[in-house]
C-alpha positions as CSV (number, residue, x, y, z in Angstrom):
1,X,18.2,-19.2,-11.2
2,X,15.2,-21.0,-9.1
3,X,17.3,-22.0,-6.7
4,X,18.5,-19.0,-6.4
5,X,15.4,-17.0,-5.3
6,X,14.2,-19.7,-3.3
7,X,18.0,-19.0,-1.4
8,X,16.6,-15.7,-1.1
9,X,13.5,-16.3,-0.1
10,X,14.6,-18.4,2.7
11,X,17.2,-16.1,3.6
12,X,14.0,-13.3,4.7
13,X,12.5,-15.5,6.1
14,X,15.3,-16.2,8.4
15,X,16.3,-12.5,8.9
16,X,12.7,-12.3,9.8
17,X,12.6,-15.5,12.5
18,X,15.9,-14.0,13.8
19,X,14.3,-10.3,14.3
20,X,11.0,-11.9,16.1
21,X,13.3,-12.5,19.2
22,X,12.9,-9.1,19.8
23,X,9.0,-10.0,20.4
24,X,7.6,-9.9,24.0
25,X,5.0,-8.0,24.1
26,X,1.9,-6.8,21.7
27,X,3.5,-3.6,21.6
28,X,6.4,-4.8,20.7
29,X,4.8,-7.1,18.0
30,X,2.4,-4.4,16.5
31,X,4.3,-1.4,16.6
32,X,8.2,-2.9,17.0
33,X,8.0,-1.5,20.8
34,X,8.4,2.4,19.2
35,X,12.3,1.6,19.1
36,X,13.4,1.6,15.2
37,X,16.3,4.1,14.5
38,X,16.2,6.8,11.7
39,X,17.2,4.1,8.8
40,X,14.6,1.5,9.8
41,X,12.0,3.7,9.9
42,X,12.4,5.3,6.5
43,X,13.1,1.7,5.2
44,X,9.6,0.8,6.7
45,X,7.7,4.1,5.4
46,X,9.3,3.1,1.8
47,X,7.8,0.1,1.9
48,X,4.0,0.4,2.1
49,X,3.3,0.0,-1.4
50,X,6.4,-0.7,-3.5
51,X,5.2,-4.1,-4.5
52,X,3.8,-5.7,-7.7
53,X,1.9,-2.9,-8.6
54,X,4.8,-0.7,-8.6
55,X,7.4,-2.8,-10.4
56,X,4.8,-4.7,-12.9
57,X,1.5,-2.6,-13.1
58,X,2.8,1.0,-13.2
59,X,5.7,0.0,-16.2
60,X,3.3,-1.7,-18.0
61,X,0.6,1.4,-17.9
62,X,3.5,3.7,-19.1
63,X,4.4,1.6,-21.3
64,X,0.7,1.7,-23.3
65,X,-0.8,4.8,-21.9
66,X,2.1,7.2,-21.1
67,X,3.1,9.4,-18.0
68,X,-0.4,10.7,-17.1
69,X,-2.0,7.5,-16.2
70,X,1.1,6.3,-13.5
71,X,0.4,9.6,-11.8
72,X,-0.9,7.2,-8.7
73,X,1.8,5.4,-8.4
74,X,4.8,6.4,-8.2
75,X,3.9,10.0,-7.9
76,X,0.8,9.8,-5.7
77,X,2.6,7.3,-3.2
78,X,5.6,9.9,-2.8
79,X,3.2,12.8,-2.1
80,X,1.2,10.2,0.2
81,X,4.8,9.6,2.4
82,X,5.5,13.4,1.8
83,X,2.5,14.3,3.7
84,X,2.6,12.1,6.4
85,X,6.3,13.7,6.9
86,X,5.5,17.1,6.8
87,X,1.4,17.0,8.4
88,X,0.6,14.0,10.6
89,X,3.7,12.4,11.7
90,X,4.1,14.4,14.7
91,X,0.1,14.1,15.8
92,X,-0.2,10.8,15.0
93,X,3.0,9.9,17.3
94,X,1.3,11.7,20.3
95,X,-2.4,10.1,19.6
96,X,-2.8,8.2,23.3
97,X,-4.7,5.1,21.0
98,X,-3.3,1.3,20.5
99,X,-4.7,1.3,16.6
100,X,-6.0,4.1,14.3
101,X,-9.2,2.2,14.8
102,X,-9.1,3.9,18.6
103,X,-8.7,7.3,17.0
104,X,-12.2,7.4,15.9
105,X,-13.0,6.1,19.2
106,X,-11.6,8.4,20.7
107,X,-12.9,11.6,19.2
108,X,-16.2,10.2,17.9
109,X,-17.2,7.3,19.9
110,X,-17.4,3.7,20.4
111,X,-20.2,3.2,17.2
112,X,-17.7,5.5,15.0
113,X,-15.3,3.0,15.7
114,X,-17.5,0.1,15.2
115,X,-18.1,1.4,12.0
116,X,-14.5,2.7,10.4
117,X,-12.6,-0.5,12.0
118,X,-14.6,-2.8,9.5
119,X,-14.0,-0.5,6.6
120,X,-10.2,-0.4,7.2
121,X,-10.0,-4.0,7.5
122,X,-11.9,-4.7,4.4
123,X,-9.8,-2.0,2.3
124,X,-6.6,-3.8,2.9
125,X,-7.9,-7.1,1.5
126,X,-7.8,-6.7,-2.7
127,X,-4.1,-5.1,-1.9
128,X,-2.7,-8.3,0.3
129,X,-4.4,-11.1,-2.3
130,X,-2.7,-9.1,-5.2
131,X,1.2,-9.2,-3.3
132,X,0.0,-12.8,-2.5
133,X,-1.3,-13.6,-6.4
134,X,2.4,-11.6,-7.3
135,X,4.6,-14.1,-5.0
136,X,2.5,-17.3,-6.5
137,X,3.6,-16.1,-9.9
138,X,7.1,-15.7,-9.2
139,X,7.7,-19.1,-7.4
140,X,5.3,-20.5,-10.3
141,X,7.9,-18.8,-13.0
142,X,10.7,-20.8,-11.4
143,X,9.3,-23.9,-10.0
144,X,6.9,-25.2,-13.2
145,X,3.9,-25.8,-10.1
146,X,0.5,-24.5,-11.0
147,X,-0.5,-21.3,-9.1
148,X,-3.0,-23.0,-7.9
149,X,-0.3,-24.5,-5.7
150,X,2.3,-21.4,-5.5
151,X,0.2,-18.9,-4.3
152,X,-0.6,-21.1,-0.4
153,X,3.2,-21.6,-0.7
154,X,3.9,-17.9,-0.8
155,X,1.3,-17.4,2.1
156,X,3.3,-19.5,4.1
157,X,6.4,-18.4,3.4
158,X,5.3,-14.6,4.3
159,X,3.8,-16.1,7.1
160,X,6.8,-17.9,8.8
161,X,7.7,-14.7,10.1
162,X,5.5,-12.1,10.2
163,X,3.1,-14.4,12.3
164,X,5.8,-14.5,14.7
165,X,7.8,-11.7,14.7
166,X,5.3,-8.9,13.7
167,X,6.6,-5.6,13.5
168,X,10.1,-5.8,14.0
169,X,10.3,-9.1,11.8
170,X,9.0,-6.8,8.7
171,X,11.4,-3.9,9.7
172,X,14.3,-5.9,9.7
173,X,13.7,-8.2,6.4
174,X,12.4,-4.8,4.7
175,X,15.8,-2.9,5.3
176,X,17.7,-6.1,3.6
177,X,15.0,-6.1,0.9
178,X,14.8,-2.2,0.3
179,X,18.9,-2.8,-0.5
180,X,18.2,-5.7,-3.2
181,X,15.7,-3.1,-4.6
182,X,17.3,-0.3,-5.5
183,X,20.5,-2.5,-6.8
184,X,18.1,-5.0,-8.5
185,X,16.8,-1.7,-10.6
186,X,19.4,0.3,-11.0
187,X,21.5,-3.0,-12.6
188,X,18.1,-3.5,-14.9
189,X,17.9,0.2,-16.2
190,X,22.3,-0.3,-16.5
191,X,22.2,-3.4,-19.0
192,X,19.8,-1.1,-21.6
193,X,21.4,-0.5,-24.7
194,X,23.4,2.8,-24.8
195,X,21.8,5.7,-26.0
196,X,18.2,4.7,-25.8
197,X,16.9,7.8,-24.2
198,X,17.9,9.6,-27.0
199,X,14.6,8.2,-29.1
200,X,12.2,9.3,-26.1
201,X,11.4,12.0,-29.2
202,X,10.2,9.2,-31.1
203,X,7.3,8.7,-28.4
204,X,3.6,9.5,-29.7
205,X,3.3,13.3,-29.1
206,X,2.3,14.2,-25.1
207,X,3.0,10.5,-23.9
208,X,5.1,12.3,-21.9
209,X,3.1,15.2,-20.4
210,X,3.1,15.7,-17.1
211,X,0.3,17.6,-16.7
212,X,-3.0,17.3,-18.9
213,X,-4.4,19.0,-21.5
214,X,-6.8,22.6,-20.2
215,X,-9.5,20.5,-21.4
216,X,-13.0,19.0,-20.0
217,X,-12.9,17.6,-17.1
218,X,-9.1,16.2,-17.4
219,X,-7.7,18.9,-14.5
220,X,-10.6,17.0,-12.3
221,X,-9.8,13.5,-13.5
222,X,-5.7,14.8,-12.9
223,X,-6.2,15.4,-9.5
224,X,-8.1,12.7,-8.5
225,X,-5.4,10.4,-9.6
226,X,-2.9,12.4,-7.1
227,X,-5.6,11.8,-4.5
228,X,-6.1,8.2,-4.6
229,X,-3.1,6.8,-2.6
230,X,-1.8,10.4,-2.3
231,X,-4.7,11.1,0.5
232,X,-6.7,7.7,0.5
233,X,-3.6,5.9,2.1
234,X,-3.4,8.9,5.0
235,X,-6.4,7.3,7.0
236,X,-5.2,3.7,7.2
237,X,-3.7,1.9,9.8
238,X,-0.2,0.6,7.9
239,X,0.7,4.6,7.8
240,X,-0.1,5.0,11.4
241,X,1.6,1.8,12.2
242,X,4.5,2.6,10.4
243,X,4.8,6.2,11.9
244,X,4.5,5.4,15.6
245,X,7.3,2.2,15.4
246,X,9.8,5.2,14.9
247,X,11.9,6.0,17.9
248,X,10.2,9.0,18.5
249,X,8.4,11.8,16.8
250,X,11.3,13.6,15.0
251,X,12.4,10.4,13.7
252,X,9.2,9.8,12.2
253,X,8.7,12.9,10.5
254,X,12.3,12.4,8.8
255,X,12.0,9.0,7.8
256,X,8.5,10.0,5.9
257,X,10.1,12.7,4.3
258,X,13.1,10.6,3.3
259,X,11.1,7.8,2.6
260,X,9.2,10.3,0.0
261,X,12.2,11.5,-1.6
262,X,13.3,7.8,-2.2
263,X,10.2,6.5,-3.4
264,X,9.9,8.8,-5.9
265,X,13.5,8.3,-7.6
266,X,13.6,5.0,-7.3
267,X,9.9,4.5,-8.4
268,X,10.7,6.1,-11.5
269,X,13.5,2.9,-12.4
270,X,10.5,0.2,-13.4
271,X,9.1,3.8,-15.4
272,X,12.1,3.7,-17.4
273,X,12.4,0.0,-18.2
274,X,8.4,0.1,-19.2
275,X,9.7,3.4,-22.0
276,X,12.1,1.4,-23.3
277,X,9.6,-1.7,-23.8
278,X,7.2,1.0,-25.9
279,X,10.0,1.9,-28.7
280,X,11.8,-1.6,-28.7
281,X,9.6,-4.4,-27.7
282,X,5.8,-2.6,-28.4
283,X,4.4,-6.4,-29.7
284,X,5.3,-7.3,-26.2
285,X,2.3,-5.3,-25.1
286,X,-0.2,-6.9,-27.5
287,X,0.0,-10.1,-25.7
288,X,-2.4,-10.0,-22.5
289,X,-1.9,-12.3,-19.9
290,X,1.5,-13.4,-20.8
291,X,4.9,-12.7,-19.1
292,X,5.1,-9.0,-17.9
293,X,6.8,-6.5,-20.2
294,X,9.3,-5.7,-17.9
295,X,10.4,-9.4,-17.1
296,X,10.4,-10.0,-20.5
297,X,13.1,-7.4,-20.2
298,X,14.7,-9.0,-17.5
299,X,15.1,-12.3,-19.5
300,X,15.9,-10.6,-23.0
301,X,19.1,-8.3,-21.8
302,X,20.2,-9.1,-18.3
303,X,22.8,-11.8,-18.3
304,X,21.9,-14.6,-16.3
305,X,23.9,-14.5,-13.9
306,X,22.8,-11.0,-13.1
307,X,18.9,-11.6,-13.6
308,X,19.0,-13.1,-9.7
309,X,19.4,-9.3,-8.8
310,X,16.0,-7.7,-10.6
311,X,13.9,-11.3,-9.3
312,X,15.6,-10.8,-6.0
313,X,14.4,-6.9,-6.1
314,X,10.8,-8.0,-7.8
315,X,10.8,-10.7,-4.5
316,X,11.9,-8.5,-2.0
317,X,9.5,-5.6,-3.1
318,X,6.4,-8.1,-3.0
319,X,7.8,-9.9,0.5
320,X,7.6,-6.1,2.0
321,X,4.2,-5.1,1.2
322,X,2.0,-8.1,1.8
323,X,4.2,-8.9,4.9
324,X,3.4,-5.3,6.5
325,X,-0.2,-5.2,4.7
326,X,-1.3,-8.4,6.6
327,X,0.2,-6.5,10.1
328,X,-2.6,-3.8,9.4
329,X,-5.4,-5.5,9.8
330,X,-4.6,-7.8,12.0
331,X,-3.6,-4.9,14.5
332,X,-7.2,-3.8,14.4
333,X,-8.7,-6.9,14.5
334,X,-6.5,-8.4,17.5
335,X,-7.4,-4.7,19.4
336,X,-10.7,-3.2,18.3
337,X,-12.7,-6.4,16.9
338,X,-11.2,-9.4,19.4
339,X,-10.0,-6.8,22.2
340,X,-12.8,-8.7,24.5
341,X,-11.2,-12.0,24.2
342,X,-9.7,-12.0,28.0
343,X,-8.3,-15.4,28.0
344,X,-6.0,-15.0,25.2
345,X,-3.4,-12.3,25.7
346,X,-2.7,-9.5,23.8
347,X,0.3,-11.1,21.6
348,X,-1.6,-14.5,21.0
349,X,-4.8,-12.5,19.9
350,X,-2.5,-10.8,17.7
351,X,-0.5,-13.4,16.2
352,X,-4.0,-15.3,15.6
353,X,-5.2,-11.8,14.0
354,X,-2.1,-12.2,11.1
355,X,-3.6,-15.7,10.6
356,X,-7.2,-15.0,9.9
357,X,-5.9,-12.1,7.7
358,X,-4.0,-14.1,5.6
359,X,-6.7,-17.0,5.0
360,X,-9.1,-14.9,4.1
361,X,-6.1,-13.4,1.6
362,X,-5.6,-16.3,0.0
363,X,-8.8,-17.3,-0.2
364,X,-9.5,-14.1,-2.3
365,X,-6.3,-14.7,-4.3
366,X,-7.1,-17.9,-5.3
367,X,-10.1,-17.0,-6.3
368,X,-9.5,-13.6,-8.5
369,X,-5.8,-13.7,-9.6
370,X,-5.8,-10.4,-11.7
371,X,-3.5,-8.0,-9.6
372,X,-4.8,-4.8,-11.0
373,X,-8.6,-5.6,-10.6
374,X,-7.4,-6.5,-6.8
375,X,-5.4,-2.9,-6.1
376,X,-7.7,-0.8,-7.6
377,X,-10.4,0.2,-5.0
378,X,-8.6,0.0,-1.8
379,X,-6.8,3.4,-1.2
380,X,-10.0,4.7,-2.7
381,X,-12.6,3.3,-0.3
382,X,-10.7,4.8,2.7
383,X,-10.5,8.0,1.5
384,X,-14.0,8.4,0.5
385,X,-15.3,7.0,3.9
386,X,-12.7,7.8,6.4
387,X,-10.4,11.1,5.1
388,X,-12.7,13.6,6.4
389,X,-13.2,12.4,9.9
390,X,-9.7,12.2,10.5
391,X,-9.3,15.7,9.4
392,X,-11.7,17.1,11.4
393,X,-10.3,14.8,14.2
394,X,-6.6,16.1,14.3
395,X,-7.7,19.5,13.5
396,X,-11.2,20.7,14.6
397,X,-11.6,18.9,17.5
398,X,-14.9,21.4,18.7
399,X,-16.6,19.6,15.5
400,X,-16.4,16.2,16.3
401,X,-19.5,14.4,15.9
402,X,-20.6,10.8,15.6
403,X,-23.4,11.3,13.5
404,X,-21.5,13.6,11.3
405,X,-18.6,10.7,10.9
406,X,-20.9,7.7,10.4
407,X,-23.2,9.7,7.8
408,X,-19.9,11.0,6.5
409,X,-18.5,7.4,6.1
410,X,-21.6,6.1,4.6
411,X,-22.2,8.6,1.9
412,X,-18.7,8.7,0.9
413,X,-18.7,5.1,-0.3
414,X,-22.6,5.3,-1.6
415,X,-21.7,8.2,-3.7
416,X,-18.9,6.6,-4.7
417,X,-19.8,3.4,-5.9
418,X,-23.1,4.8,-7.4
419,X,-21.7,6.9,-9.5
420,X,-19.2,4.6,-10.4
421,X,-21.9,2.3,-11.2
422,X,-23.4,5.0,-13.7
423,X,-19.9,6.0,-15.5
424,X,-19.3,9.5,-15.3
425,X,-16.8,11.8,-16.9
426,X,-15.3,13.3,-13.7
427,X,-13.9,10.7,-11.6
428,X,-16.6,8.9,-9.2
429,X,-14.0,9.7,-6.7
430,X,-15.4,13.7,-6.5
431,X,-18.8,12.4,-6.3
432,X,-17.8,10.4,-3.2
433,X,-15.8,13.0,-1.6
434,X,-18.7,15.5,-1.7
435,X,-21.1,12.5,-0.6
436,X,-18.6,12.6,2.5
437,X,-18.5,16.3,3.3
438,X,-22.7,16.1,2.9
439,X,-22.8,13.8,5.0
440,X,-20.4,14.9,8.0
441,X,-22.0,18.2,7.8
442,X,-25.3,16.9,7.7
443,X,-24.9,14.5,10.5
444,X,-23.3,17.3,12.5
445,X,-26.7,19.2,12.1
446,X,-28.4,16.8,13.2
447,X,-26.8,16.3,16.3
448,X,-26.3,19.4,17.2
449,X,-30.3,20.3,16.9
450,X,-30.9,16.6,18.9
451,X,-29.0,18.3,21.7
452,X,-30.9,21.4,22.1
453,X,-33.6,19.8,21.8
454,X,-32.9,17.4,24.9
């Protein structure tokens, strides 16, 4: 079985060393030159989260807390890709800017950018170390070495290719991987015993409401959990990225919308295996910090033979994210942060850029190896500091201001964190999106009287 995986492994890497002779310029490298077809595309878009968090964390929460608390993921990250499709695809193609860093330099300024390029970088940090902590238990599982150890192997594994082959490396080993995916599922939710949906009935009543209780503040709480990758992943580089590697703009806004459709039904796979844990296996979920439920699930009734398909789909799925989470950054710190560097050239600055990244990934990962404590903050941080100046941005242009998007990105994640300091019963995430408005308004006011004044 180990030497399976590792086969696999090596055989993405080498899909991935193959693709990077497509690499000759930073365009290329960044955004895959704008050249992928329909199918890569989509297979791209589909990848941006479907990781460990997916596959591990979201069918172990169902598994002890029900439906409502994976509203997130998968169902957040499927409205996230939806929107893209049908809202920003088509102005984010036609944005003249190298990185989504240069759109707030663009209509707010060089100190707006100077601000929201640090933020972005930062928020993509917890979400690389956790696919990195992921792949270091996987290669741990088969190979007996302490994690410790495992988790600089996986770094360098992901490395070998995306340092070299950027863009179009990750496009072409995520359209093999997407593949072993959905097969690697849909074989795991096959071998269940026969018949086992039938006893969904015998499921603690509302563990499978969809919706929440007309109750307190749980509509508020509801909505915030579609919000958190559904609108905090909108503002990020990896989703701009991802949307301007397409062909052109058409084939972006398909490939979101497809890429939607697919995330949610094939998201909703791991869902099923984590139900079936809760009415076979529920001692499984009394013992924290032990093998994941749904491996456990793997190993108990997949045959062996057959088991190389779900850790091929669980590698594949982990390969895809961190592999395209490191690009993110390191586009924006290659462009906006190191862009002055003249005696490097674009492509070197860049490649160095994935390399940085992933030290300072691993370094996190080896230091914190809990994958949910990693994940949790990052889609929120962006959308609390940098939702509402994009939006204003794409749409009302006239009301650009960089006072109103610095204040704006300052009291987002001050009335976030402070309020999540004090627990509250609404979700600190409404406290910092009002911080956020307050402060883009305010800071527009201000400005606006400055320039009268002078």
């Amino acid at each position: 079985m180990g030497w399976g995986v590792l086969g696999y492994v090596l055989l993405s890497i080498g899909i991935g060393v193959w693709a990077a002779r497509r690499v000759k310029n930073s365009q290329d490298f960044l955004v895959a030159g704008r050249r992928l077809p329909l199918l890569w595309a989509m297979s791209l878009l589909f990848s941006t989260w479907f990781g460990s968090e997916t596959i591990l964390g979201a069918s172990e929460t169902i598994a002890q807390e029900g439906l409502l608390a994976v509203i997130e993921d998968p169902f957040g990250s499927a409205l996230c890709l939806f929107l893209v499709g049908v809202w920003l695809a088509r102005p984010f193609y036609r944005l003249p800017v190298r990185t989504f860093g240069d759109f707030y330099a663009l209509y707010f300024g060089k100190w707006t950018e100077r601000v929201a390029t640090p933020l972005m970088i930062i928020s993509y940090f917890g979400w690389i170390a956790a696919q990195l902590v992921a792949m270091g238990q996987v290669l741990s599982h088969f190979s007996g070495m302490s994690i410790s150890w495992t988790i600089p192997i996986a770094t360098g594994l992901i490395l070998s290719y995306t340092m070299w082959g950027g863009m179009w490396s990750v496009a072409a080993v995520d359209l093999i991987q997407n593949v072993v995916i959905v097969v690697g599922l849909l074989v795991l939710v096959a071998f269940l015993p026969e018949g086992w949906v039938s006893r969904l009935n015998d499921l603690p009543e509302g563990f499978l409401r969809f919706v929440p209780p007309a109750e307190g503040t749980a509509w508020m709480n509801y909505f915030a959990a579609w919000m958190i990758i559904g609108l905090g992943s909108l503002p990020q580089q990896d989703m701009y990225q991802r949307v301007v590697s397409a062909q052109n703009e058409t084939t972006a806004v398909r490939a979101a919308v497809v890429a939607s459709i697919l995330y949610l039904t094939i998201g909703l796979l791991p869902l099923m295996g984590g139900l079936f844990v809760r009415l076979y296996h529920p001692e499984w979920l009394q013992k924290t910090g032990e093998t994941a439920p749904i491996l456990r699930l793997v190993e108990s009734y997949m045959p062996k033979g057959v088991q190389i398909l779900f850790w091929g789909a669980l590698v594949s799925a982990i390969m895809s994210s961190a592999s395209g989470g490191i690009l993110a950054p390191a586009a924006l710190l290659a462009e906006n942060v190191l862009g002055s560097w003249q005696r490097f050239s674009p492509l070197a600055r860049a490649r160095f850029s994935v390399f940085i990244v992933a030290l300072i990934c691993l370094g996190m990962g080896l230091y914190q190896q809990n994958i949910y404590d990693l994940v949790a903050e990052s889609s929120i941080f962006s959308l609390v500091t940098l939702f509402v100046p994009m939006v204003v941005g794409l749409h009302l242009p006239r009301y650009c201001s960089a006072y109103g998007a610095i204040s704006s990105m300052l009291l987002g994640v001050i009335g976030y964190y402070l309020m999540e300091s004090v627990g509250t019963r609404i979700h600190a995430l409404w406290y910092g999106m009002l911080g956020a408005l307050v402060g883009y308004v305010g800071g527009l006011i201000v400005e606006r009287l400055r320039t009268i004044r002078l």
